[in-house]
VOZADO-908341 format. One record per residue (C-alpha): residue in three letters; x, y, z; residue number from 1. Coordinates in Angstrom, 1 decimal. Layout:
res->ala c1->X c2->Y c3->Z n->NUM
...
END
This chain:
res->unk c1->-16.5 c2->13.8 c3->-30.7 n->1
res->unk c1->-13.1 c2->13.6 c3->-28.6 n->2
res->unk c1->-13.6 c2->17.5 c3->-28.0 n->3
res->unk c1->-16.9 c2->17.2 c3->-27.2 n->4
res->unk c1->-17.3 c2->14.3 c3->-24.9 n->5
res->unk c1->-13.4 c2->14.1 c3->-23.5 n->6
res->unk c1->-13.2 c2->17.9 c3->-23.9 n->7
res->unk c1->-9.5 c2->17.0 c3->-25.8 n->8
res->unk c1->-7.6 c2->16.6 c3->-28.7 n->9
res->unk c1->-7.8 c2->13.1 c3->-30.2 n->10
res->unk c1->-4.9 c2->10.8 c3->-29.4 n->11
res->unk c1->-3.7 c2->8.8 c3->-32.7 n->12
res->unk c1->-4.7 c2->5.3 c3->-31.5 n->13
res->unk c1->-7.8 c2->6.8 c3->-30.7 n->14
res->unk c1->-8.5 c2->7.7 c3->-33.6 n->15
res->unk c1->-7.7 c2->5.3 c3->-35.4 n->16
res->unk c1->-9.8 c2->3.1 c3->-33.1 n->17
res->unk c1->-12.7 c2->5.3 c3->-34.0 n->18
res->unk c1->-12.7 c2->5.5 c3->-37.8 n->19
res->unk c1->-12.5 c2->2.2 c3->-37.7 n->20
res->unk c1->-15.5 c2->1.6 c3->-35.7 n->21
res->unk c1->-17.8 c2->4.3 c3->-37.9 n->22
res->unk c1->-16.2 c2->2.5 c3->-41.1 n->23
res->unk c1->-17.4 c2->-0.3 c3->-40.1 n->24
res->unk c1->-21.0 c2->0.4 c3->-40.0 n->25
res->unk c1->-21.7 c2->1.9 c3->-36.3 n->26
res->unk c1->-23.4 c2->5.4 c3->-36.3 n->27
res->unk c1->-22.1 c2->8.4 c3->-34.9 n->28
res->unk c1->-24.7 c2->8.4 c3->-32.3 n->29
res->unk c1->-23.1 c2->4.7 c3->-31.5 n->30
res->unk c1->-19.5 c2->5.9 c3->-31.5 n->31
res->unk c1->-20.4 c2->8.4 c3->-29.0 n->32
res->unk c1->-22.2 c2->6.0 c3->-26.8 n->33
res->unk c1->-18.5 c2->3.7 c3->-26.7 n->34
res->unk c1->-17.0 c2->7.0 c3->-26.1 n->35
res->unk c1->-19.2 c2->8.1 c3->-23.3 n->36
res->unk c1->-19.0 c2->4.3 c3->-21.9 n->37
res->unk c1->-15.1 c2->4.4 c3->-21.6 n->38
res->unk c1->-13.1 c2->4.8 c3->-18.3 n->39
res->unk c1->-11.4 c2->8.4 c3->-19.5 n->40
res->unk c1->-15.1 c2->9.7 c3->-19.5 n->41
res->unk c1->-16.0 c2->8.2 c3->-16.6 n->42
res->unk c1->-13.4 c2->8.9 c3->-14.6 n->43
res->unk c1->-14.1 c2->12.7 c3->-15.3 n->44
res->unk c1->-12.8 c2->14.8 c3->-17.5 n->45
res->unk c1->-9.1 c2->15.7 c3->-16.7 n->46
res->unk c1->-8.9 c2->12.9 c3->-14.1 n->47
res->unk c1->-5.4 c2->11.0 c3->-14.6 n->48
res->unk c1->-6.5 c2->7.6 c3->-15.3 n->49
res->unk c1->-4.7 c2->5.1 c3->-13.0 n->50
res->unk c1->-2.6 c2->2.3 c3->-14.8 n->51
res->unk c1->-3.1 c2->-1.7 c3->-14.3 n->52
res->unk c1->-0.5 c2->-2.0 c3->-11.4 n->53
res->unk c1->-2.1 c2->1.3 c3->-9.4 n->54
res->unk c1->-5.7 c2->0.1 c3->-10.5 n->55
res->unk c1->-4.9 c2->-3.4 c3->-8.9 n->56
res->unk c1->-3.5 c2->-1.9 c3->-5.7 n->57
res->unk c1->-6.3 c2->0.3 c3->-5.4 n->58
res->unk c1->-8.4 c2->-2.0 c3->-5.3 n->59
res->unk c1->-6.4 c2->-4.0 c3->-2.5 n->60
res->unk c1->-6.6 c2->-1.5 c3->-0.1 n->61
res->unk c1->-9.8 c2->-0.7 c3->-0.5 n->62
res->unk c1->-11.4 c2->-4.4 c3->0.9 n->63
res->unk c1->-13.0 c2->-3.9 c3->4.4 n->64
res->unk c1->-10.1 c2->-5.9 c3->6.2 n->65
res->unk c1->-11.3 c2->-4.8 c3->9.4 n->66
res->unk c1->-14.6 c2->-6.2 c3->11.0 n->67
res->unk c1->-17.1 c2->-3.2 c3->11.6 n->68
res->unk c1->-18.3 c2->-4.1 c3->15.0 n->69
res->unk c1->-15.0 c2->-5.0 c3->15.7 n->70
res->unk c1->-13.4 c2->-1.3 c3->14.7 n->71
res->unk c1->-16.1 c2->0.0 c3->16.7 n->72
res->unk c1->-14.9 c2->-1.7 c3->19.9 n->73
res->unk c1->-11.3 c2->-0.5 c3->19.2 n->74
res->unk c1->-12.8 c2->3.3 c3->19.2 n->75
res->unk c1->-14.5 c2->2.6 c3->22.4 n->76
res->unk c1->-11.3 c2->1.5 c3->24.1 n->77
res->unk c1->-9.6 c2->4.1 c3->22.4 n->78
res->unk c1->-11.5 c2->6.6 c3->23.9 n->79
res->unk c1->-11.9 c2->5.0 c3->27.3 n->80
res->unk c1->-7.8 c2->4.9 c3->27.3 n->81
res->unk c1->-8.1 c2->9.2 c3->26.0 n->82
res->unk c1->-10.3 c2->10.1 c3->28.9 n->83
res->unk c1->-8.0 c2->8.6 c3->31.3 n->84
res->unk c1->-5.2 c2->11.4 c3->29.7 n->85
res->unk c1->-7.4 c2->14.4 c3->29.3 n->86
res->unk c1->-11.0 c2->14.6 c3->29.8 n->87
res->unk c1->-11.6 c2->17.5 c3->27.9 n->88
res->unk c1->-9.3 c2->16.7 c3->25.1 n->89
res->unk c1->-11.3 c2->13.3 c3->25.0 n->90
res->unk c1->-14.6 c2->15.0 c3->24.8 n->91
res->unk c1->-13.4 c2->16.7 c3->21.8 n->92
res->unk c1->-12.2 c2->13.7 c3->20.1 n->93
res->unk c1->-15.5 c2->11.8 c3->20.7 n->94
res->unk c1->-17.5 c2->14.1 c3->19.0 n->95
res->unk c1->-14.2 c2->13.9 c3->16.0 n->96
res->unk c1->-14.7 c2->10.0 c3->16.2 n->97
res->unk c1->-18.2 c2->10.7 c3->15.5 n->98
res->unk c1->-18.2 c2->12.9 c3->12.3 n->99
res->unk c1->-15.0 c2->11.5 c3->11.5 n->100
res->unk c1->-15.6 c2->7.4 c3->11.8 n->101
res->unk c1->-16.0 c2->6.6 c3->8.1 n->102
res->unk c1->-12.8 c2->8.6 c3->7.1 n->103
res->unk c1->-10.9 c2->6.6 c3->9.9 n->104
res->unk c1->-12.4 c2->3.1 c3->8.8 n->105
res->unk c1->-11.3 c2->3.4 c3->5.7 n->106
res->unk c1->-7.8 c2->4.5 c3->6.1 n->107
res->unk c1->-7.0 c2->2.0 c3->9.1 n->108
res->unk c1->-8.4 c2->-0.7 c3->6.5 n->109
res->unk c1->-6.3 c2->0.7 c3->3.9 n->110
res->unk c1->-3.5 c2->0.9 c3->6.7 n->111
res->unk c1->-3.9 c2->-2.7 c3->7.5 n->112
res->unk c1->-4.4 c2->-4.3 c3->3.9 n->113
res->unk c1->-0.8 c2->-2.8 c3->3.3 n->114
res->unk c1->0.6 c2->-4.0 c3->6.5 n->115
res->unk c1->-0.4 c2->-7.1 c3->5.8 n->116
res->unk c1->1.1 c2->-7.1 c3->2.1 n->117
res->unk c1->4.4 c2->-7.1 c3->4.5 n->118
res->unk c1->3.7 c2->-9.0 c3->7.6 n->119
res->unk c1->5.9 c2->-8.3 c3->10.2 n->120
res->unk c1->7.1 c2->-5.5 c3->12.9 n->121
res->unk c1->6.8 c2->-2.6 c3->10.2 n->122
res->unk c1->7.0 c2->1.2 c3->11.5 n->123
res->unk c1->3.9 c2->3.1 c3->11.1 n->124
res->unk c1->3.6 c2->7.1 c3->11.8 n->125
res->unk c1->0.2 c2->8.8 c3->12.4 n->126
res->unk c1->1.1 c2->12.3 c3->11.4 n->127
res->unk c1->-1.9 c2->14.6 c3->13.2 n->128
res->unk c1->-2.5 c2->13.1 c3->16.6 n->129
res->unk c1->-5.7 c2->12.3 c3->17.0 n->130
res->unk c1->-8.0 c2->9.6 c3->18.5 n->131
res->unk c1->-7.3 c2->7.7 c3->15.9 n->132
res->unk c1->-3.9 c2->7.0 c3->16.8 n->133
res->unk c1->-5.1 c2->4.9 c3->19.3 n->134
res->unk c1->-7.6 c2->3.0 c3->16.8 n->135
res->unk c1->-5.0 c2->2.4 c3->14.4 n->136
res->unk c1->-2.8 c2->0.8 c3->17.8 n->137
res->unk c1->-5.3 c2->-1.5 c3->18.8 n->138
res->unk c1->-6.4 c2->-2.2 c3->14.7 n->139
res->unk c1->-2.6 c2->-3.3 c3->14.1 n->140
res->unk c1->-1.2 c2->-4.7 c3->17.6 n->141
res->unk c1->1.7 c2->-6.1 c3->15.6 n->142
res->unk c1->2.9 c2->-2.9 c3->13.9 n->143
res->unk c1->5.2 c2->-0.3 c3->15.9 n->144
res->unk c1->3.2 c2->2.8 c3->15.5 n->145
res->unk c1->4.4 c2->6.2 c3->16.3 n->146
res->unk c1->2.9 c2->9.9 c3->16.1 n->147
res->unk c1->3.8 c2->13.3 c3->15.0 n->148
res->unk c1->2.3 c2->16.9 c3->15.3 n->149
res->unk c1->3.5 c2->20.3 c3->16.1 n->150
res->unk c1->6.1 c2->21.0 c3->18.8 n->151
res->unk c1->3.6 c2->22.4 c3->21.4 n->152
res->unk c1->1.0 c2->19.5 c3->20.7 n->153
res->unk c1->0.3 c2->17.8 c3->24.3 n->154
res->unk c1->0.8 c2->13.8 c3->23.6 n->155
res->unk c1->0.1 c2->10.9 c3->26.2 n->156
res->unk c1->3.7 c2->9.5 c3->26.8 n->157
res->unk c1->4.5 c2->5.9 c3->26.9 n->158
res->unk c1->1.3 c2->5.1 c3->24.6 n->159
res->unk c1->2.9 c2->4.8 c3->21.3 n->160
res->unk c1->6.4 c2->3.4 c3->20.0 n->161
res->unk c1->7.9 c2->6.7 c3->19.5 n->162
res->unk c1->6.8 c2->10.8 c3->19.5 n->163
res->unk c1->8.3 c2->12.9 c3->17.4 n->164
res->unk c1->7.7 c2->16.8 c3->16.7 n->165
res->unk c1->8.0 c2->19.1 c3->13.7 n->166
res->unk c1->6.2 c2->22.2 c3->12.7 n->167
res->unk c1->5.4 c2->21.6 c3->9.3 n->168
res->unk c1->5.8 c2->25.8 c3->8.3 n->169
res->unk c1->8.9 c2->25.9 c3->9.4 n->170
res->unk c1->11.3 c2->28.0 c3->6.5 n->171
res->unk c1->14.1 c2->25.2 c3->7.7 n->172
res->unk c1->11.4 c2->21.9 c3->7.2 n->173
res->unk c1->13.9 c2->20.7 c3->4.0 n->174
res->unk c1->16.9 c2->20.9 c3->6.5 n->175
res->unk c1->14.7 c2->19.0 c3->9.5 n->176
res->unk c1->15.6 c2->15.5 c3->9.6 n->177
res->unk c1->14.5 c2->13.0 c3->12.4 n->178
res->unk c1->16.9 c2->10.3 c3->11.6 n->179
res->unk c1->14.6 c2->7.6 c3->11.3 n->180
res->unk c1->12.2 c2->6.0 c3->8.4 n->181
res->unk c1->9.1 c2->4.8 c3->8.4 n->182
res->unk c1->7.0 c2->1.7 c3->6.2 n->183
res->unk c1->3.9 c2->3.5 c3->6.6 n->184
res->unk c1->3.3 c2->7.4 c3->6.9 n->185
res->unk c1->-0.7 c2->8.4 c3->7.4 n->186
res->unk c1->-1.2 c2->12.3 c3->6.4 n->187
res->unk c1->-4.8 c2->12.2 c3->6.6 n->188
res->unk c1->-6.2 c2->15.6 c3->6.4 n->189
res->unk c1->-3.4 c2->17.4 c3->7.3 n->190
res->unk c1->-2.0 c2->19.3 c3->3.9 n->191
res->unk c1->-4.5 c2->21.7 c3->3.6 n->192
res->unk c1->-4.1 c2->23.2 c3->6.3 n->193
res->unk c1->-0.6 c2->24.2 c3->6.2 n->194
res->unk c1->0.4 c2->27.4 c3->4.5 n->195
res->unk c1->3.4 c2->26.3 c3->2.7 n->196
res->unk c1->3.8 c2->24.7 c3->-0.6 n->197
res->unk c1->2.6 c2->21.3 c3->-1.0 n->198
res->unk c1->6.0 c2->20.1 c3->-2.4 n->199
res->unk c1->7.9 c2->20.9 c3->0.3 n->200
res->unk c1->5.9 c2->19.1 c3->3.3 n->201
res->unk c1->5.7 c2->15.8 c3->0.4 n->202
res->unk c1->9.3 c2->16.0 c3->-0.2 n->203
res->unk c1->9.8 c2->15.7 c3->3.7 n->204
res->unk c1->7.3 c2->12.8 c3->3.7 n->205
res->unk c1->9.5 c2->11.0 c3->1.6 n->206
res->unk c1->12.9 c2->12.0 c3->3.1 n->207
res->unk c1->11.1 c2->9.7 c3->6.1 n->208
res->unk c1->10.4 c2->6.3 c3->3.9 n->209
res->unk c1->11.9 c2->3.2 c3->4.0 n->210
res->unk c1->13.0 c2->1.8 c3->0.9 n->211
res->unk c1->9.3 c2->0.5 c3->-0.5 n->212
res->unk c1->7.7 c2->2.7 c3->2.4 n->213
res->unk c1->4.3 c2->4.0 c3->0.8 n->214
res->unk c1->2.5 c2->7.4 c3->2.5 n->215
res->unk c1->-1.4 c2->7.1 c3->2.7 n->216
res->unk c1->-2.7 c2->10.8 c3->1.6 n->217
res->unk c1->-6.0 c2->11.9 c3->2.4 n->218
res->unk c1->-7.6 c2->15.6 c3->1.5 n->219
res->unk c1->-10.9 c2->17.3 c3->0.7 n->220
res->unk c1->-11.4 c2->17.2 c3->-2.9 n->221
res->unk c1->-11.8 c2->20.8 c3->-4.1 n->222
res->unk c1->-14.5 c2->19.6 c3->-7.0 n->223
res->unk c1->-16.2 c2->18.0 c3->-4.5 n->224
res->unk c1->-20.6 c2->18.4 c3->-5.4 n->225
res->unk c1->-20.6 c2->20.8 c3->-2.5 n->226
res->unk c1->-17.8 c2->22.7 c3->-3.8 n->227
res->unk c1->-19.2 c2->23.2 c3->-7.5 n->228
res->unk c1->-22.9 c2->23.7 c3->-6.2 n->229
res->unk c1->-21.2 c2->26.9 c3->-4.5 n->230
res->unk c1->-19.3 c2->27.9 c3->-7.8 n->231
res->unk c1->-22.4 c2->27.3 c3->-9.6 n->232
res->unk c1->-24.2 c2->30.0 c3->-7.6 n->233
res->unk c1->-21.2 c2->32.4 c3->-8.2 n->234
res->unk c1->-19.6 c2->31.7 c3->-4.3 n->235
res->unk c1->-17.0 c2->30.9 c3->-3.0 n->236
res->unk c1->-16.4 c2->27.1 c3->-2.9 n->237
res->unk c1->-13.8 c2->27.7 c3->0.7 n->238
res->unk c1->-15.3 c2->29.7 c3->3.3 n->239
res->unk c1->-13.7 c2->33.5 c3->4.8 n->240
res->unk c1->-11.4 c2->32.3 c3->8.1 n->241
res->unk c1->-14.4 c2->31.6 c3->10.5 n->242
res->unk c1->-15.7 c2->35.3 c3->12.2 n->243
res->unk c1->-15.3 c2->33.1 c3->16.0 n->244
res->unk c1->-12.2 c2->31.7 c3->15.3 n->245
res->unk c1->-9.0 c2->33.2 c3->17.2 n->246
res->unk c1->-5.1 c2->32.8 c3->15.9 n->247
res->unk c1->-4.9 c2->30.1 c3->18.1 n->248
res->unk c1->-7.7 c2->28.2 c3->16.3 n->249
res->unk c1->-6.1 c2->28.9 c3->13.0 n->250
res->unk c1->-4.1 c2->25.3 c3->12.6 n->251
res->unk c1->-8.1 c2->23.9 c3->12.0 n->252
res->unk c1->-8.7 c2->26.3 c3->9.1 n->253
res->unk c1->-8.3 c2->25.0 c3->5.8 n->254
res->unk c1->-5.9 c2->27.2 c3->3.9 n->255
res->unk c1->-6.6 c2->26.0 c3->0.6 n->256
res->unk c1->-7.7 c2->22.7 c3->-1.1 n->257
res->unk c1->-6.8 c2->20.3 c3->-3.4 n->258
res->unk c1->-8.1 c2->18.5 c3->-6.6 n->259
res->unk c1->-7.1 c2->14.9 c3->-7.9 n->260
res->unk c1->-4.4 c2->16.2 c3->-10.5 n->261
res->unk c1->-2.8 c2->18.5 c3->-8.6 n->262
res->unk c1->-2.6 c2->15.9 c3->-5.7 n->263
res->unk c1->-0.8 c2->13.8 c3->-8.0 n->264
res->unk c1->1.5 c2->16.4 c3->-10.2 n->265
res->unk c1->2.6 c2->17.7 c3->-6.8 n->266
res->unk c1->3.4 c2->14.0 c3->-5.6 n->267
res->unk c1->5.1 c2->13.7 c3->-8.8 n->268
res->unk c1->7.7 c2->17.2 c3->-8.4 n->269
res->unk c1->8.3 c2->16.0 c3->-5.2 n->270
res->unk c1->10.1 c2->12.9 c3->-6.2 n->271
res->unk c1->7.3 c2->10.5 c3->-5.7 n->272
res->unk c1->5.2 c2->8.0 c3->-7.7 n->273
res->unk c1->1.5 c2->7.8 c3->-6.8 n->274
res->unk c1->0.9 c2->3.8 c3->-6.1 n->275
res->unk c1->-2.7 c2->3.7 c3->-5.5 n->276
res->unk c1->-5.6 c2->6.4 c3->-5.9 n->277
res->unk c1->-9.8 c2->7.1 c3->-5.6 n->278
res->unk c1->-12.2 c2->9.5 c3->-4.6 n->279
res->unk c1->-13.7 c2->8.6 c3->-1.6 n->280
res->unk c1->-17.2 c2->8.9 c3->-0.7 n->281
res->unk c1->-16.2 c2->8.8 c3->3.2 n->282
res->unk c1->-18.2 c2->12.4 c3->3.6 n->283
res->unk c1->-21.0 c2->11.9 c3->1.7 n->284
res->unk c1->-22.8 c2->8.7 c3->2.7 n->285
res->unk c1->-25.9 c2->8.1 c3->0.7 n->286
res->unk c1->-25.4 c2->10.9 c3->-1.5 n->287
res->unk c1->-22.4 c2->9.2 c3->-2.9 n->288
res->unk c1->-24.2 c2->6.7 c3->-4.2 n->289
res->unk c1->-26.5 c2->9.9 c3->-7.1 n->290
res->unk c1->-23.2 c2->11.8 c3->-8.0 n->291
res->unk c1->-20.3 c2->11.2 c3->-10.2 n->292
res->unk c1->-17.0 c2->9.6 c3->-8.4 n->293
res->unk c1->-15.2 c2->12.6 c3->-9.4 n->294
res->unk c1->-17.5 c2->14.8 c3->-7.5 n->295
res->unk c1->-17.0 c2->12.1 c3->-4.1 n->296
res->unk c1->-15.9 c2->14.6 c3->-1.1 n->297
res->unk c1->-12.1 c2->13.2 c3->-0.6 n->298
res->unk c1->-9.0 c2->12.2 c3->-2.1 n->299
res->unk c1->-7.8 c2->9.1 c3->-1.5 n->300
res->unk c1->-3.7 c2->8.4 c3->-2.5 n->301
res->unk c1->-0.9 c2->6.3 c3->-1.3 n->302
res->unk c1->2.5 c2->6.9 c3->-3.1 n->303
res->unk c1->6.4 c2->6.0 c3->-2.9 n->304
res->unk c1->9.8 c2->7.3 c3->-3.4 n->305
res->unk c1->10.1 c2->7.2 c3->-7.4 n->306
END
């Protein structure tokens, strides 16, 4: 049954657990049912399944804290504040607001529900500047945010608490220190696009926490339903580098992605403890509602310094 329906070897409490529950009168058809029913299954089959404590936080910093309409208004502003910097810049990130708006609502609540946990003037750094920067400004007025991206990334200045640079692929990035920490890091969509190992960018994620700092991780999860409808079909899940795209376009391309457990083994070699995790239905809408979790479009993890 374990091999069949957890596609593993029985552990020895297990199956003890499950003799014991055939013994005393259920049928096999029964035990397989309370197999099926149980988180490990549910979860998905090689999914790590979280403990109480990350369980607990997950499900923290996953309550709506921030008021829809509200959240709408601070995009609004935060556009109207863009256009004012670079129109066509602006025009781009409305149309990224747009595709992008359930992704951002959920890691600004996520962002705020931890701020919260430590009220006070706690350092936040939006790594990828974007229009969300803004959002997340004006969604926590009390928190000093700050932004990073590549060295040749044009930023407003004077917007944000502080502006830092780094190029991520850079052979020196373990030697690159900016010399201050951060509560809060948001890497939100950002890892798989970088053609370097995993390891090395989390490692430098850390080197930049505070004592008790967490990071907020998000990624495209490579078992997503769209990914395994294409495997099914014998393609491809990731595309060819886009036929109109030019080298300068090549930061947008996704160099590889990512699934759950790797996510977290990586987070793990890196020196880091995974606090809180989910897949997150943020790209699929409706359609999250008729698939397994496991199959939900993006990863979803916030981890610490071990």
């Amino acid at each position: 049954m374990y091999r069949a329906v957890l596609r593993r070897e029985p552990d020895i409490g297990g199956m003890a657990t499950y003799v014991q529950y055939l013994n005393s009168g259920h049928s096999v058809l029964q035990a397989v049912k309370k197999l099926s029913d149980s988180e490990e299954f549910r979860a998905g089959v090689g999914t790590p399944t979280p403990t109480n404590s990350v369980r607990e936080l997950t499900q923290k910093i996953r309550q709506a804290q921030l008021e829809r309409e509200t959240y709408d208004a601070f995009g609004s502003k935060a556009l109207a504040e863009l256009y004012k910097f670079d129109e066509r810049f602006a025009a781009s990130q409305e149309k990224y607001l747009d595709l992008h708006r359930n992704r951002f609502y959920e890691i600004d609540c996520a962002v705020a529900n931890l701020f919260n946990m430590n009220p006070g003037n706690a350092s936040i750094l939006d790594f990828g500047y974007s229009i969300n920067s803004h959002v997340l400004k004006e969604a926590i007025p009390n928190g000093n945010v700050s932004i990073a991206d590549r060295p040749y990334m044009k930023v407003p200045t004077g917007k944000f608490h502080s502006s830092l640079k780094v190029d991520l692929a850079d052979d020196g990035l373990d030697n690159h220190d900016w010399g201050v920490r951060f509560d809060i890091i948001v890497f939100s969509e950002v890892i798989e696009h970088v053609m370097v190992h995993p390891v090395r960018i989390l490692k430098f994620l850390l080197k930049h926490l505070e004592l008790g700092g967490c990071v907020v991780l998000t990624t495209p999860n490579v078992f997503s339903r769209g990914r395994l409808d294409r495997i099914r079909q014998r393609r491809s899940p990731l595309p060819p580098y886009p036929l109109e795209y030019t080298q300068r376009d090549a930061p947008h391309f996704h160099i590889r992605e990512y699934s759950m457990s790797d996510m977290l083994e990586m987070i793990e070699a890196a020196g880091g403890k995974s606090r809180a995790f989910f897949f997150s239905a943020c790209w699929d809408e409706d359609a999250g509602k008729h698939i397994p979790v496991e199959e939900f479009g993006n990863l979803f993890i916030v981890f610490g310094k071990a």
